[in-house]
C-alpha positions as CSV (number, residue, x, y, z in Angstrom):
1,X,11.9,-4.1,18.8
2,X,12.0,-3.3,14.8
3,X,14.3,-1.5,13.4
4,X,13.0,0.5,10.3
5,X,16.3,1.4,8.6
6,X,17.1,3.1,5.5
7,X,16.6,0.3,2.5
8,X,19.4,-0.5,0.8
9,X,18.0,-2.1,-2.2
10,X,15.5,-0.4,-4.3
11,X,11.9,-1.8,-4.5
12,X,12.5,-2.8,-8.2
13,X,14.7,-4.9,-7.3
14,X,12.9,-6.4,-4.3
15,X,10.5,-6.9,-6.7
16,X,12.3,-8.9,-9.0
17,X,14.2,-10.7,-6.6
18,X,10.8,-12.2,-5.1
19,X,9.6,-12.9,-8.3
20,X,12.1,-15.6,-9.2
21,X,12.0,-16.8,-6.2
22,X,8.1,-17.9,-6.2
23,X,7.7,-21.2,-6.7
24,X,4.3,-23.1,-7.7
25,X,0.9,-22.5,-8.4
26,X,0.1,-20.1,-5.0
27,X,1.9,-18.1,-3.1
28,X,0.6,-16.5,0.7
29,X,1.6,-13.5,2.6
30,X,3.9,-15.6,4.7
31,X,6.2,-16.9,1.9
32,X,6.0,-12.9,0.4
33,X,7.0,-12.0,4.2
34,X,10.3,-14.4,4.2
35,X,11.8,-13.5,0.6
36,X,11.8,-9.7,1.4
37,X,13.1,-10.3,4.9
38,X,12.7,-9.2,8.5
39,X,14.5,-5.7,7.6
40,X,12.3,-4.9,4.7
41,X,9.0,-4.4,6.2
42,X,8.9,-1.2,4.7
43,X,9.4,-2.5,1.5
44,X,6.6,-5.1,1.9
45,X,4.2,-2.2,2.6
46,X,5.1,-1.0,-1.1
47,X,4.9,-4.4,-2.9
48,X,1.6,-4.9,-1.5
49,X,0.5,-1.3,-3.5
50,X,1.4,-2.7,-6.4
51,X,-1.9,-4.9,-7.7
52,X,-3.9,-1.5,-7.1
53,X,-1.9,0.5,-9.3
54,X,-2.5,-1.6,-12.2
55,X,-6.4,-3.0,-13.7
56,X,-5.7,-6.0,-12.9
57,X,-7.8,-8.0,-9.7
58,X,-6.7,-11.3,-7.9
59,X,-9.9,-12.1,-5.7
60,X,-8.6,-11.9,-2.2
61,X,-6.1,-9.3,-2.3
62,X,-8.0,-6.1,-1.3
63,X,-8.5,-7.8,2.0
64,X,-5.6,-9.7,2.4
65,X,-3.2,-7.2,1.5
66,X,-5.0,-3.8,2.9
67,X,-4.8,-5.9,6.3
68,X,-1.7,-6.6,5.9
69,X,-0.5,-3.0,5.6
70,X,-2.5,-1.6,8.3
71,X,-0.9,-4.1,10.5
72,X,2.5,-3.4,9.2
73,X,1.7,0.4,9.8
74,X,0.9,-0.5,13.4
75,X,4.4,-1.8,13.5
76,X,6.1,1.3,12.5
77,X,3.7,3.3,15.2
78,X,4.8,1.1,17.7
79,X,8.4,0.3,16.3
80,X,7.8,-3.1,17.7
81,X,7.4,-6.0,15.0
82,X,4.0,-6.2,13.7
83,X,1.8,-9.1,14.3
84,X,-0.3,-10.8,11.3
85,X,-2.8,-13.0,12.0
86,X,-2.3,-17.0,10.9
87,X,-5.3,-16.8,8.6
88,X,-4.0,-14.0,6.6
89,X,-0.6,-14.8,6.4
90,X,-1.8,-18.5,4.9
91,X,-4.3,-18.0,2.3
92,X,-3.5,-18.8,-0.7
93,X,-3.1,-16.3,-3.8
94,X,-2.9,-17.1,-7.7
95,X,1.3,-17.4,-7.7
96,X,1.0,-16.6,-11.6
97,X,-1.4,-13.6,-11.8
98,X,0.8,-12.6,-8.7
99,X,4.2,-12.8,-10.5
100,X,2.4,-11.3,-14.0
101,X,1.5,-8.1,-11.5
102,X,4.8,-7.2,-10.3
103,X,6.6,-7.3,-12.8
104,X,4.5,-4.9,-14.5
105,X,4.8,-3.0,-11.1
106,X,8.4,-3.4,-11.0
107,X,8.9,-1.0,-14.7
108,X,6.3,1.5,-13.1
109,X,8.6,1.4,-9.4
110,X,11.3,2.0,-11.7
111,X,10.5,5.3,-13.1
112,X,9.3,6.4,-9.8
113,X,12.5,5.6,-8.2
114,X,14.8,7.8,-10.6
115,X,13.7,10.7,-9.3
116,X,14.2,9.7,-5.6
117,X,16.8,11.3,-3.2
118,X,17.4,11.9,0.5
119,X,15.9,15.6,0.6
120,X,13.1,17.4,3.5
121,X,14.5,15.3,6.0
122,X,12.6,17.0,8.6
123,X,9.8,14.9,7.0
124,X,11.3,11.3,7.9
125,X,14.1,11.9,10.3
126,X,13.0,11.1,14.1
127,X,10.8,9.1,16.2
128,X,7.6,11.1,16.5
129,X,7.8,11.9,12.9
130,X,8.1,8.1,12.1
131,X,5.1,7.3,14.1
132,X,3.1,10.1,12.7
133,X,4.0,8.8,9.2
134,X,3.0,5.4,10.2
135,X,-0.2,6.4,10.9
136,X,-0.7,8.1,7.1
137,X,0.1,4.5,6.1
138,X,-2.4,3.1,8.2
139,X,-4.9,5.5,7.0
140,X,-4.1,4.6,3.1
141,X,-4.9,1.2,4.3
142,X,-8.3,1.6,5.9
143,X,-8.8,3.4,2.5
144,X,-7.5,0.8,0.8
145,X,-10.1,-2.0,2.0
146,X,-12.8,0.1,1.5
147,X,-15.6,-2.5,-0.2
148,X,-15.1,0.6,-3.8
149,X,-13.4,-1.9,-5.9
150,X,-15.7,-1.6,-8.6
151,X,-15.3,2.3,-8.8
152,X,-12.4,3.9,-10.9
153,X,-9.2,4.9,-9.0
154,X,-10.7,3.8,-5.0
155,X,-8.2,1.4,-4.8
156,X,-5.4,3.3,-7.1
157,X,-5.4,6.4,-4.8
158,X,-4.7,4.9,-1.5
159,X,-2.6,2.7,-2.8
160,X,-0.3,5.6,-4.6
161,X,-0.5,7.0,-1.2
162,X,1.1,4.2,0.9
163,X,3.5,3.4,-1.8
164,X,4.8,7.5,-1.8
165,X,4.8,7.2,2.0
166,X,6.8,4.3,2.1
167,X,9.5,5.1,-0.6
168,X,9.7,8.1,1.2
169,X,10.2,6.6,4.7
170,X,12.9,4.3,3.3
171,X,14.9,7.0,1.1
172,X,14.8,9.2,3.3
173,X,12.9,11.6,0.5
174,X,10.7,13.9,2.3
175,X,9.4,14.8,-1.0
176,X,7.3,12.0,-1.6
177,X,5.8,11.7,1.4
178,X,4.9,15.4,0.9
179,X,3.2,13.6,-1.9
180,X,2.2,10.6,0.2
181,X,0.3,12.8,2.3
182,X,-1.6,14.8,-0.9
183,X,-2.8,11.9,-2.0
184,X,-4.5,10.7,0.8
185,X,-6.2,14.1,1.2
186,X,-6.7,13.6,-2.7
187,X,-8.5,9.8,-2.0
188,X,-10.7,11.2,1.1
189,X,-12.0,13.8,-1.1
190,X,-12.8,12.0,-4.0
191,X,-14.4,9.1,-1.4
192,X,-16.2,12.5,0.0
193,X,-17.9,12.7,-3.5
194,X,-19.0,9.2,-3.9
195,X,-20.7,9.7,-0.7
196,X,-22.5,12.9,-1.5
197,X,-23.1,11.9,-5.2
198,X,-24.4,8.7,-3.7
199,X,-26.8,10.6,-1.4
200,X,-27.9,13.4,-3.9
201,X,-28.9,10.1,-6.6
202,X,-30.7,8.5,-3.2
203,X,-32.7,12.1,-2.6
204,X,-33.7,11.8,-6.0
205,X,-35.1,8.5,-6.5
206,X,-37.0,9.3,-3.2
207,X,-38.9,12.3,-4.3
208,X,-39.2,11.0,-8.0
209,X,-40.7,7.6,-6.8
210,X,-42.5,10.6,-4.2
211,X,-44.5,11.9,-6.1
């Protein structure tokens, strides 16, 4: 069974503790896995936001990590250890663009983290309220691996998302998963008017082309 405890160490300083602890030229999801530790699952899910909140692409990572987070989500459901496929936990990222990304992450994390507190427990307090949060972070996930990553913010939405819901889970600050969950609605609505916008410029060509 996993145990998803309150963190004790703030995900700025995760951060920079895996940072000077990545050594070479690549760096996989396993190696990220053992320098946060077993009991920081929670706070993997956050560091993998972090490339998506800043415009800056590794190739591999929308895949890599948005499974990775799903998985880890299905873990918190379940409260069992989640399960991450061999291939994904060995391929190989960029260890430099890598390191470059979080600590750019880690002064953003560290504004955010100012203003966080235990407060709403009701929203993070319990099993069936754990699970039910686990699934939001699943479905910033499946958002997150959407094939969009071309398109301003459909990466940056989800990701906000699943990073709120986490800090959240692990502070114990009902707030921000208050604002976890807002910005999933915010990302399905915005990925709601891609899809019309892309219909509407499809009905268009159609009749121009027509006649």
């Amino acid at each position: 069974m996993a145990t998803f405890q309150d963190s004790s160490e703030s995900l700025r300083d995760a951060l920079m503790r895996t940072i000077s602890q990545i050594r070479g030229e690549h760096v996989t999801l396993r190696e990220l896995v053992r320098l946060i530790g077993e009991q920081g699952l929670l706070l993997l899910c956050a560091l993998l936001t972090i490339p998506f909140l800043l415009p800056v692409s590794i190739p591999g990572v929308s895949t890599v990590f948005g499974a990775a987070i799903i998985l880890i989500s299905v873990g918190i459901i379940t409260n069992r250890a989640p399960w991450l496929p061999e291939r994904l936990m060995d391929r190989p990222l960029d260890a430099d663009k890598l390191n470059g990304i979080l600590k750019r992450g880690a002064d953003m994390v560290a504004k955010i983290e100012r203003v966080i507190r235990p407060r709403v427990r009701a929203l993070t307090d319990g099993a069936f309220i754990n699970r039910l949060n686990g699934f939001g972070i699943m479905a910033g996930g499946i958002l997150l691996i959407f094939p969009l990553g071309l398109i301003p913010f459909s990466n940056t939405l989800p990701a906000f998302a699943i990073l709120f819901l986490c800090l959240g889970i692990s502070q114990r600050d009902g707030v921000f998963v208050i604002l976890g969950y807002l910005t999933l609605v915010a990302t399905v609505i915005y990925f709601a008017a891609l899809a019309y916008a892309a219909f509407a410029a499809g009905q268009g060509l159609a009749s121009f082309f027509g006649g």
